[in-house]
C-alpha positions in Angstrom: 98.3 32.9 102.2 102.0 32.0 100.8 104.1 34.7 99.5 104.3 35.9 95.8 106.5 33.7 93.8 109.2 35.7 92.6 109.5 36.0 89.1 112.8 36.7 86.6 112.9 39.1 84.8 112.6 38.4 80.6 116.3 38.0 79.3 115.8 38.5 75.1 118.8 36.9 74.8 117.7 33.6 76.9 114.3 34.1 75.0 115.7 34.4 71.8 118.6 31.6 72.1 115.6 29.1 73.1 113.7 30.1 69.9 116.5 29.6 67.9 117.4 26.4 70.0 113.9 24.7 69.4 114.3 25.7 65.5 117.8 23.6 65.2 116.7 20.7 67.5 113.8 20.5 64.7 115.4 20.8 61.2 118.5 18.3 63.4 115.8 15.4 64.4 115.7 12.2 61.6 112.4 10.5 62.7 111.9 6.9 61.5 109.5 4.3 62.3 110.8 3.4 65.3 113.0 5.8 66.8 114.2 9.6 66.7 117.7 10.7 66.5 119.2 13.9 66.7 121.8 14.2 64.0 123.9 16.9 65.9 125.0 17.1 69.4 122.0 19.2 71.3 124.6 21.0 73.7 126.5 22.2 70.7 123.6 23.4 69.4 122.1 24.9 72.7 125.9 26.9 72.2 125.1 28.0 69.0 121.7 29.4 69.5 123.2 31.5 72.4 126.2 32.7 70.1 123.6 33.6 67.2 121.0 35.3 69.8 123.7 37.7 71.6 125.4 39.0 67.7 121.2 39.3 66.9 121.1 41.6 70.1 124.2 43.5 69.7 123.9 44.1 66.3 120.4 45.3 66.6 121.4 47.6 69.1 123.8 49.2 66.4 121.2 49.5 63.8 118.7 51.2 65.9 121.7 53.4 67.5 121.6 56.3 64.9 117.3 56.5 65.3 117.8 56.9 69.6 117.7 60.1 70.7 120.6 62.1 71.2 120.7 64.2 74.2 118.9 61.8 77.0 120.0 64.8 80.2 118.3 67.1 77.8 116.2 69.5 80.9 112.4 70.5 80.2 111.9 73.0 83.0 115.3 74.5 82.6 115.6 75.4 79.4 114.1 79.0 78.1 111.9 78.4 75.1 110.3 81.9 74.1 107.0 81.5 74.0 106.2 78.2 74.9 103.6 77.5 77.6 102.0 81.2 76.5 98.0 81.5 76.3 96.9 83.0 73.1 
């Protein structure tokens, strides 16, 4: 029995980058009868997509910011609610 492959962990940057990669290479691509040629140079493009993917990140980060919660140390069991956890 071989050992469990390991296996990386999901970057959504990486993820996203190749999304946006695949969508360039296609709308870059002239096909003719006889051949296909990119019209842009695919490692500028592969540059691109990773520059578009990490502002999509950070910026999504900033927009969900002000809907996180505030107080993340906030302590259940220590603070005194009156009244909460009674029978009635």
């Amino acid at each position: 029995m071989s050992p469990p492959a390991s296996v990386r962990p999901a970057d959504p940057v990486r993820d996203l980058a190749s999304r946006i990669y695949v969508e360039l290479i296609c709308r870059n691509i002239v096909v003719t009868e006889t051949a296909a040629q990119v019209k842009s140079n695919p490692e500028n493009l592969a540059r691109i997509s990773f520059k578009l993917a990490e502002t999509f990140q950070r910026i999504d980060v900033e927009l969900k910011a002000p809907s996180m919660p505030k107080n993340q140390e906030f302590d259940m069991k220590a603070a005194s609610l009156p009244g909460f956890g009674e029978q009635k």
